[in-house]
N, C-alpha and C positions, 0 to 999 in steps of 0.2 A: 482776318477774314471772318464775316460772321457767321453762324450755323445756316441761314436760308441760301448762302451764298454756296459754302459748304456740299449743299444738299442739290443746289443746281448745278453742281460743276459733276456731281457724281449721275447726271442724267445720259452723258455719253460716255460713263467707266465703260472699258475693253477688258480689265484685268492688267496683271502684271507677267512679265517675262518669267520662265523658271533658269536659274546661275545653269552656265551650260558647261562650268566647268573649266573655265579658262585660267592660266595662270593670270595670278595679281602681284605685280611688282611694285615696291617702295624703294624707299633711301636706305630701309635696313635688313628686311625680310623679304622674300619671298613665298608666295603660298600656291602648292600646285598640289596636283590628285597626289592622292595618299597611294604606297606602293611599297608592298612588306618587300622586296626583295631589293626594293632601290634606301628606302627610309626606315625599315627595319630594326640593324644593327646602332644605328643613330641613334633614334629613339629609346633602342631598350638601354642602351647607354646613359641617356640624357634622363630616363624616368628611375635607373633601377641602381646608376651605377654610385661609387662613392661618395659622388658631390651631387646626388639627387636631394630634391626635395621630401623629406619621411612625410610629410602632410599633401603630397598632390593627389592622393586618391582616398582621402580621408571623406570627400562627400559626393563622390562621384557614384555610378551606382556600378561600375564594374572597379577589380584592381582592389590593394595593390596585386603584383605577380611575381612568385617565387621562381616559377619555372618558365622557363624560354619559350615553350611550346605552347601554354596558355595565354601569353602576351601574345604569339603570333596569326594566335586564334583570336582574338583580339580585336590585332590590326587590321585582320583579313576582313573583318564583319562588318568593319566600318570603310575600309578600301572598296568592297564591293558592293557597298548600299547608296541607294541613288539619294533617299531621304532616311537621316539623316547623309547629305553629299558633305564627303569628308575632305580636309587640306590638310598635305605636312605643311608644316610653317618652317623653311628655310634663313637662317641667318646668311643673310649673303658675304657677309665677310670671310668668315670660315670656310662656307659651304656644308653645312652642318645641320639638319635636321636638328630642331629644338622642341619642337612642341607639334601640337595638334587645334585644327580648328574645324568648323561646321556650320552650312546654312541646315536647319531644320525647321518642320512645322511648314513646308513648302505650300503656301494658298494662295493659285494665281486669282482665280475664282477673287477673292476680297483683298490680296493687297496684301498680305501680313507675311512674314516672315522670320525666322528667329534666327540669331549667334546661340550656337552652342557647341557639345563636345570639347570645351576649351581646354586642354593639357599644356600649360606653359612648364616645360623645366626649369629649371632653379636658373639656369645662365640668360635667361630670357625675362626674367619676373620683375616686376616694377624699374621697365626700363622703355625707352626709345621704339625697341621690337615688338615688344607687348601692346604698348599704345597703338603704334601703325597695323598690324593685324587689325585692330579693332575699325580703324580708319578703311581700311582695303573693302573690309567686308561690308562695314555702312555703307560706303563710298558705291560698291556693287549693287547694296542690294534695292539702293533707291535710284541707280540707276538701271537696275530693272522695271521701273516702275512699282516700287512698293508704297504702301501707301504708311504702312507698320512697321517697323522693325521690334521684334523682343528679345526680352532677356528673361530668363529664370533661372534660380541659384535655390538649393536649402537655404531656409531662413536664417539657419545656423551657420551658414558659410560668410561670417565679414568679408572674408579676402575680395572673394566673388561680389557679393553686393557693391563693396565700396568700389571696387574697379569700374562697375560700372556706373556708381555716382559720377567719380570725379571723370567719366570719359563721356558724359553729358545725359546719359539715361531717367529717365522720371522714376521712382517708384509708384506702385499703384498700389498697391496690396497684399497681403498673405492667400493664398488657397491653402486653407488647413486640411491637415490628414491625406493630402493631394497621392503621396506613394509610399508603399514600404518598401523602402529599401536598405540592404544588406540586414533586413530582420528587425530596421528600427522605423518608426514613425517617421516622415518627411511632410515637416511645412514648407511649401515652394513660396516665394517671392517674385514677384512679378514685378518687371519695369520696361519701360519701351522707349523709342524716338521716334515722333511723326513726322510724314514727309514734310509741311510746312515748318518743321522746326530744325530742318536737317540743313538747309544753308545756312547759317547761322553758325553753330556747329563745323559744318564743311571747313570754312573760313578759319577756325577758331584753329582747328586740328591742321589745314597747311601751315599756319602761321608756325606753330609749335612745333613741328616736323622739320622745318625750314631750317637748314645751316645756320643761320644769321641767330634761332631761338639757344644753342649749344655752347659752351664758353670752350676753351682750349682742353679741359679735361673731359669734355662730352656730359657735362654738367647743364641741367635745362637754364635758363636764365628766367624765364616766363613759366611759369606752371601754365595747366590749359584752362584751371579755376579765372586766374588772372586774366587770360586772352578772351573767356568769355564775359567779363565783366565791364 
């Protein structure tokens, strides 16, 4: 579509809808309102216990937590804010609270919206679960009428950046000296997905979610690099 094209379509923008909170279900997760007294004990479990991840709060700007009571201060902060609106991310197998998710940056006004607060636990991390999260929430937040999706990570965070390469994000650039946080300097990293580039995408991600992408050990057979190319 070319830019005059572009620019007349946005002659009758309304804005976009703001996420009202509803559960999102997949084939592997579940994502529903965060709630210390239901997701709680899960979590502090999944983030602190012996088979946690020692590097999930290495660039985050709260954590790690020693003490039960500062975690639940925590979860509370983020269960009861509307922006950032917070998800536990359920593995539906188990039934098990595994992680943490968030639309923030909410702007119906212009369209844009961001993924973040991402806390994936160690039992969740470069798998099936992790991906589909990512899916549920795109999938949401352009069917809100978004016209943006973002993402931002420390520049120093690979983990964070590359997750969101290979789940189809663009990079755009560094905001230097953007925050300090935990006492140290934070270059932020910016990337996004436009609505025009999100069926595409859409496609790519049912393909790979799809039973038929899995071999007998839950092994992907297709990456999503592969399904987009």
């Amino acid at each position: 579509m070319s830019t005059e094209s572009l620019l007349k379509d946005l002659k009758n923008w309304k804005g976009s809808r703001a996420p009202d909170h509803r559960v999102l279900e997949g084939r592997f997760v579940r994502l529903e309102p965060l709630n210390v007294a239901q997701h709680g004990d899960q979590l502090w479990q999944e983030f602190t216990g012996p088979e946690s991840d020692p590097k999930l709060f290495d660039y985050t700007l709260s954590g790690p937590f020693e003490q039960r009571a500062d975690f639940d201060i925590f979860l509370q902060s983020k269960a009861s804010s509307i922006d950032p609106l917070c998800y536990a991310i359920t593995d539906l197998a188990s039934g098990r609270a595994q992680g943490i998710s968030a639309f923030l940056r909410i702007n119906q006004t212009h369209g844009t919206i961001e993924i973040g607060h991402l806390y994936f636990g160690a039992s969740m991390q470069r798998s099936a679960k992790s991906t589909e999260t990512l899916f549920l929430l795109a999938e949401e937040a352009f069917a809100l009428g978004n016209r943006r999706l973002e993402w931002k990570c420390n520049s120093e965070n690979f983990r964070s950046k590359n997750a969101a390469l290979r789940f189809g994000f663009t990079f755009e650039g560094i905001h230097r000296q953007e925050y300090v946080a935990k006492g140290r300097n934070r270059d932020n990293a910016w990337l996004s997905i436009l609505d025009r580039e999100w069926s595409v995408l859409q496609k790519a991600c049912i393909s790979w979610l799809s039973p038929g992408n899995f071999d007998s050990n839950g092994q992907q057979i297709k990456s999503l690099k592969q399904l987009l190319t």
